[in-house]
Backbone as a printed PyTorch tensor [residue, N CA C, xyz], in Angstrom:
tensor([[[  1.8640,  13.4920,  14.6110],
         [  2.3420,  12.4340,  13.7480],
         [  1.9150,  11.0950,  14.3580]],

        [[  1.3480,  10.3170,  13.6150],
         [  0.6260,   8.6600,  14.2620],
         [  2.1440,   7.7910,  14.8180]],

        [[  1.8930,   6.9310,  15.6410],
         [  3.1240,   6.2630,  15.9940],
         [  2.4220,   5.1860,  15.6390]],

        [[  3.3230,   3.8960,  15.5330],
         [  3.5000,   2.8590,  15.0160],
         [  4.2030,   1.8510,  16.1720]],

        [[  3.1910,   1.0300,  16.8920],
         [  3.8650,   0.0920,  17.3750],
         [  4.3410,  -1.1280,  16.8050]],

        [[  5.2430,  -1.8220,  16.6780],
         [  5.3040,  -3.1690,  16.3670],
         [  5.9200,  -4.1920,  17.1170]],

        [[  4.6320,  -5.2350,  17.5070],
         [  5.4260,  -6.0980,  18.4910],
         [  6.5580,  -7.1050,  17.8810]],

        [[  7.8880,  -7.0800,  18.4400],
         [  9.0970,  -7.9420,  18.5640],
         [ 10.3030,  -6.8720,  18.2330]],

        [[ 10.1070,  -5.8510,  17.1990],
         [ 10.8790,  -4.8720,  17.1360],
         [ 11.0900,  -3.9170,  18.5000]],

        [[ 12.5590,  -3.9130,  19.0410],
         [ 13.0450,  -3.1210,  20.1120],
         [ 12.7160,  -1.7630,  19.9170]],

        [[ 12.8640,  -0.7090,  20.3200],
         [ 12.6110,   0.4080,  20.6560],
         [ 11.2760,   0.9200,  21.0390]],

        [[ 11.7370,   2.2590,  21.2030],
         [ 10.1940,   3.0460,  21.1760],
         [  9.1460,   2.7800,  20.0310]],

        [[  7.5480,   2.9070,  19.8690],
         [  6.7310,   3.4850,  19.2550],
         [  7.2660,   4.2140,  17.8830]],

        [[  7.1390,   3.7810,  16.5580],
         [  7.9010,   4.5720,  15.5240],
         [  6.9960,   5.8770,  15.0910]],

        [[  7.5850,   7.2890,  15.2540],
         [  6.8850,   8.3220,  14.2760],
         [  6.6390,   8.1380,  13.0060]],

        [[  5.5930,   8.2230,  12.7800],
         [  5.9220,   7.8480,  10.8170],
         [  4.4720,   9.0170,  10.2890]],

        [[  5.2310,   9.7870,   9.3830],
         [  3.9620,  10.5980,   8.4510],
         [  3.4200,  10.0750,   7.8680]],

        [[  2.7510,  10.8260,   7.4180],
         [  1.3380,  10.6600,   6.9560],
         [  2.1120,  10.3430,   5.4050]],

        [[  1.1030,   9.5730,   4.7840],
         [  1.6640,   9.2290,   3.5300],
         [  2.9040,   8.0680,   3.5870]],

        [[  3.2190,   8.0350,   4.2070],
         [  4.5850,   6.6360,   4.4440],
         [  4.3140,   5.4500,   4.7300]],

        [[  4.5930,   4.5380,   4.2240],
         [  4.2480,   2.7550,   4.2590],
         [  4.8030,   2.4660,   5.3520]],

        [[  4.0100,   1.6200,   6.1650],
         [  4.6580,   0.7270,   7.1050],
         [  6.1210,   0.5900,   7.0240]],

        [[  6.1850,  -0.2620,   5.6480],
         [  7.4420,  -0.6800,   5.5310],
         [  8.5930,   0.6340,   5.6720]],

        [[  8.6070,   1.6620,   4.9970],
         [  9.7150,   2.4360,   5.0070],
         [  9.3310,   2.9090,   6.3170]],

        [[  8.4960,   3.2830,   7.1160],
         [  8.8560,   3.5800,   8.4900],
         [  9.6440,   2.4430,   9.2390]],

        [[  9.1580,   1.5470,   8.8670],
         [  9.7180,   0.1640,   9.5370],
         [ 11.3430,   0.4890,   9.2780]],

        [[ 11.8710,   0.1930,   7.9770],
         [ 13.1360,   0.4590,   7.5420],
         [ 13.9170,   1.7670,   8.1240]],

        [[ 12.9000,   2.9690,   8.0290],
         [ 13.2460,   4.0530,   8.3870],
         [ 14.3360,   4.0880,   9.8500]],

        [[ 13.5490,   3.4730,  10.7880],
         [ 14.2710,   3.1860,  11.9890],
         [ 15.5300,   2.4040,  11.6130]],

        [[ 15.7790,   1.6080,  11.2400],
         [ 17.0900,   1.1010,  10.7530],
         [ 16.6100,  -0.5530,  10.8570]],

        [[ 15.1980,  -1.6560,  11.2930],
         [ 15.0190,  -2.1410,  11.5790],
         [ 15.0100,  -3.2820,   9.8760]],

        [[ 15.5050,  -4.1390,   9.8800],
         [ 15.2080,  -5.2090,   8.9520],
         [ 14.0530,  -5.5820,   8.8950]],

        [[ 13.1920,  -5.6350,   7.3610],
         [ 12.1350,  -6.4670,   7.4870],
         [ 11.9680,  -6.8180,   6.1000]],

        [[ 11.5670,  -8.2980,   6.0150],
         [ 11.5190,  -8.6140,   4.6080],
         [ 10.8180,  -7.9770,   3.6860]],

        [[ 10.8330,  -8.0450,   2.5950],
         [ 10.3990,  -7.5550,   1.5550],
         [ 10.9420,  -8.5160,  -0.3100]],

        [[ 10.6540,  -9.3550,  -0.4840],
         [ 11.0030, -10.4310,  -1.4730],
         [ 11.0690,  -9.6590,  -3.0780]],

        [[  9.7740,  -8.5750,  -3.0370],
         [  9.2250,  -8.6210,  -4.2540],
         [ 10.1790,  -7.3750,  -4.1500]],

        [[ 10.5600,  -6.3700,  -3.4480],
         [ 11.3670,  -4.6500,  -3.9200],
         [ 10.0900,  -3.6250,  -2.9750]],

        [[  8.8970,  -4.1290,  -2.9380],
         [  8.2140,  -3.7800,  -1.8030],
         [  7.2480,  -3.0250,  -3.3190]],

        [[  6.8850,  -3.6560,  -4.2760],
         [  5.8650,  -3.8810,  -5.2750],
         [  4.6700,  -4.6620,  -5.3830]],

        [[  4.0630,  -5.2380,  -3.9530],
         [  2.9580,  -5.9130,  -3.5430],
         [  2.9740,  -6.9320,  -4.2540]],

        [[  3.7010,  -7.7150,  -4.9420],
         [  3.4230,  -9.0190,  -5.7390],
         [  3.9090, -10.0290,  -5.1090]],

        [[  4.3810, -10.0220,  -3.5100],
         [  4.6760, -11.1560,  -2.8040],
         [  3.8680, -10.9460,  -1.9760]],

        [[  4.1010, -11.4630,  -0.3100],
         [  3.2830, -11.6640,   1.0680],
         [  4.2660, -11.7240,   1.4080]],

        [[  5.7970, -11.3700,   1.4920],
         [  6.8960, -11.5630,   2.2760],
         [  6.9420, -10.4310,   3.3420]],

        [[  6.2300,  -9.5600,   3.3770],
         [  6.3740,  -8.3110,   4.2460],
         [  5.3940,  -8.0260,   5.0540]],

        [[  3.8610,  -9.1380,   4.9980],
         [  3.1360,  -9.4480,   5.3870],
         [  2.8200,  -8.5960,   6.9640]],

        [[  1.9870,  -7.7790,   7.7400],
         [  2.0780,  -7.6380,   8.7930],
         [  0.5410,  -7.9940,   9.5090]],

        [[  0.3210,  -8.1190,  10.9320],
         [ -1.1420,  -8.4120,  11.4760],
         [ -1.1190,  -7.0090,  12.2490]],

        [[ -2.5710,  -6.6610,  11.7280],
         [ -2.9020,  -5.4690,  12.6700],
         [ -3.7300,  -6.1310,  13.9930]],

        [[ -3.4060,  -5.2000,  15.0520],
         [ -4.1230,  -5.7120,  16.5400],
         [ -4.5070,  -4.2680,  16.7210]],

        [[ -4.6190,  -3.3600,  16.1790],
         [ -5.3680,  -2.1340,  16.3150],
         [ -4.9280,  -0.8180,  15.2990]],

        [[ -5.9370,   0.0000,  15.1010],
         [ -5.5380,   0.9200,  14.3110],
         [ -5.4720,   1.3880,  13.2690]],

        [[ -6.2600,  -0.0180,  12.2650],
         [ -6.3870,  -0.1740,  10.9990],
         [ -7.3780,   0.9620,  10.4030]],

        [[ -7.4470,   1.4720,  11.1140],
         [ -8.4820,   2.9450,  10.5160],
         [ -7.3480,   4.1410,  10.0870]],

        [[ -6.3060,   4.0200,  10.4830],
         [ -5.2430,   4.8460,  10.1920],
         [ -4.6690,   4.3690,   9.1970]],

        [[ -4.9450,   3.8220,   8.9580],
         [ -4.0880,   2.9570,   6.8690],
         [ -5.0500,   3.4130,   5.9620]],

        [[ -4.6320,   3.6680,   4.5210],
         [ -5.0830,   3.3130,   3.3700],
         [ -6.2100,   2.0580,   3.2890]],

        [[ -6.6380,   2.2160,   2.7560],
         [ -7.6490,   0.6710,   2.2820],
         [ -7.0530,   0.1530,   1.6250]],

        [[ -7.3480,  -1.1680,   1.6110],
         [ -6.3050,  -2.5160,   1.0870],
         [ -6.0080,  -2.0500,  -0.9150]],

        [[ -5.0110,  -2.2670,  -0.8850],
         [ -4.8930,  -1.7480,  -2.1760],
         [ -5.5230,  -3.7990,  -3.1980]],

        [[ -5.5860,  -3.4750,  -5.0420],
         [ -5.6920,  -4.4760,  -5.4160],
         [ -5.1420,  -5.7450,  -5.3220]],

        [[ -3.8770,  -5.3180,  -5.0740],
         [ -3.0570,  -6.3310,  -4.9600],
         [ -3.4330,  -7.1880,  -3.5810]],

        [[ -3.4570,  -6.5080,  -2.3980],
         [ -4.0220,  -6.8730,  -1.3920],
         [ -5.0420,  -7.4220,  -1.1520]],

        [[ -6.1750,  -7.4710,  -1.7570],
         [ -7.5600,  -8.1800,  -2.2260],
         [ -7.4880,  -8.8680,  -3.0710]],

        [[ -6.3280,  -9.1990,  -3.8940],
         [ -6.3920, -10.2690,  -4.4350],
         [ -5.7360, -11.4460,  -3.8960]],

        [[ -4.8630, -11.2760,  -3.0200],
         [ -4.2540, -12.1880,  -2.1110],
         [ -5.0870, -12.5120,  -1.1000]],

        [[ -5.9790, -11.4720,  -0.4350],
         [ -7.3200, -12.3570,   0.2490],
         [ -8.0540, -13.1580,  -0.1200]],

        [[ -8.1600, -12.5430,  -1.4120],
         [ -9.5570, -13.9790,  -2.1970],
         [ -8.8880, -15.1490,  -2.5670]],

        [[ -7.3910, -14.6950,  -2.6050],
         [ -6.7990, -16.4080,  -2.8460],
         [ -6.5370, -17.0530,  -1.8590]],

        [[ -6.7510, -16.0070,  -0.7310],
         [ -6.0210, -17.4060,   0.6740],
         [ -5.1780, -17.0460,   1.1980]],

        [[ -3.9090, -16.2020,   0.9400],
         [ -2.7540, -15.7770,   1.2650],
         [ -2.3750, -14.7440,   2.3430]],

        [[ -3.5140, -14.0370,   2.4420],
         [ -3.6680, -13.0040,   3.1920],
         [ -4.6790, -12.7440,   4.0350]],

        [[ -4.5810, -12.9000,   5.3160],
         [ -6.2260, -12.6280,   6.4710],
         [ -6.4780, -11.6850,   6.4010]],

        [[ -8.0580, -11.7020,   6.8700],
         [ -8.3880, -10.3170,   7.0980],
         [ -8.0530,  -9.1210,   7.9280]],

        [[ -7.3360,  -9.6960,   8.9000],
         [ -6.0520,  -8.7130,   9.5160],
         [ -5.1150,  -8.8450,   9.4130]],

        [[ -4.5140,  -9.0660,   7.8170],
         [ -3.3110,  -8.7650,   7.6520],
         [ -3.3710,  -7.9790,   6.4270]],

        [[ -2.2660,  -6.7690,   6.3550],
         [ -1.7690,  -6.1590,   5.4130],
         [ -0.2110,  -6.1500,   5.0220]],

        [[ -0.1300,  -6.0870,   3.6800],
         [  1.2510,  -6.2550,   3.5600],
         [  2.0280,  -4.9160,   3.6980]],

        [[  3.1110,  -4.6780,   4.3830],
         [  4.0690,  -3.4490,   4.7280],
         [  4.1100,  -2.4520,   3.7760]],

        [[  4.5120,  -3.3860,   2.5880],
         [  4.8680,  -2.2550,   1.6050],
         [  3.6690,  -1.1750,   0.5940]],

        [[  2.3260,  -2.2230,   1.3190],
         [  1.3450,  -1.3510,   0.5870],
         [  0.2720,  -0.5370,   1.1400]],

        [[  0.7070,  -0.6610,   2.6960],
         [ -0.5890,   0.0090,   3.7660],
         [  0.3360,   1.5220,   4.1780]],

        [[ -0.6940,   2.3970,   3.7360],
         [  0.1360,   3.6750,   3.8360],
         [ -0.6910,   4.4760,   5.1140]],

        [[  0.0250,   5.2450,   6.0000],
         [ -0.3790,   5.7580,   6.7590],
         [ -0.8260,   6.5330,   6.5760]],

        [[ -2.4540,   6.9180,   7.1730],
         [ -3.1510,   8.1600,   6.6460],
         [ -3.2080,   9.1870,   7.9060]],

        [[ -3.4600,  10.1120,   7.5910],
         [ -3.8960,  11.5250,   8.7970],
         [ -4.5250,  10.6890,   9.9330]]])
């Protein structure tokens, strides 16, 4: 199962399957993290920066490329609720 570091969140390394969003692993642990829109990609409130590993996500979904071409979103960032963990 891939682990999931995230820097500022306490604990261990999170387990998270295959198929599961950042975000609900994130949540999963019991950890707060925003989410504005219901976690329906139509905000940047859940926004995260990858520093490694991005080969283990989904590819940026539409919504996600459209917030790059507007500005809103870097190229190492994906938003929580829409980068899903792959094998």
């Amino acid at each position: 199962m891939p682990l999931l570091t995230i820097q500022g969140l306490p604990g261990p390394p999170l387990d998270v399957p295959a198929g599961t969003t950042v975000l609900t692993a994130i949540h999963g642990r019991g950890h707060a993290w925003m989410h504005a829109c219901g976690a329906k990609g139509r905000c940047t409130s859940c926004r995260v920066r990858l520093l490694a590993g991005a080969e283990y996500l989904s590819s940026p979904t539409a919504a996600e490329l459209g917030y790059r071409a507007a500005g809103r979103l870097g190229p190492s960032e994906r938003l929580a609720c829409q980068a899903v963990v792959q094998d």
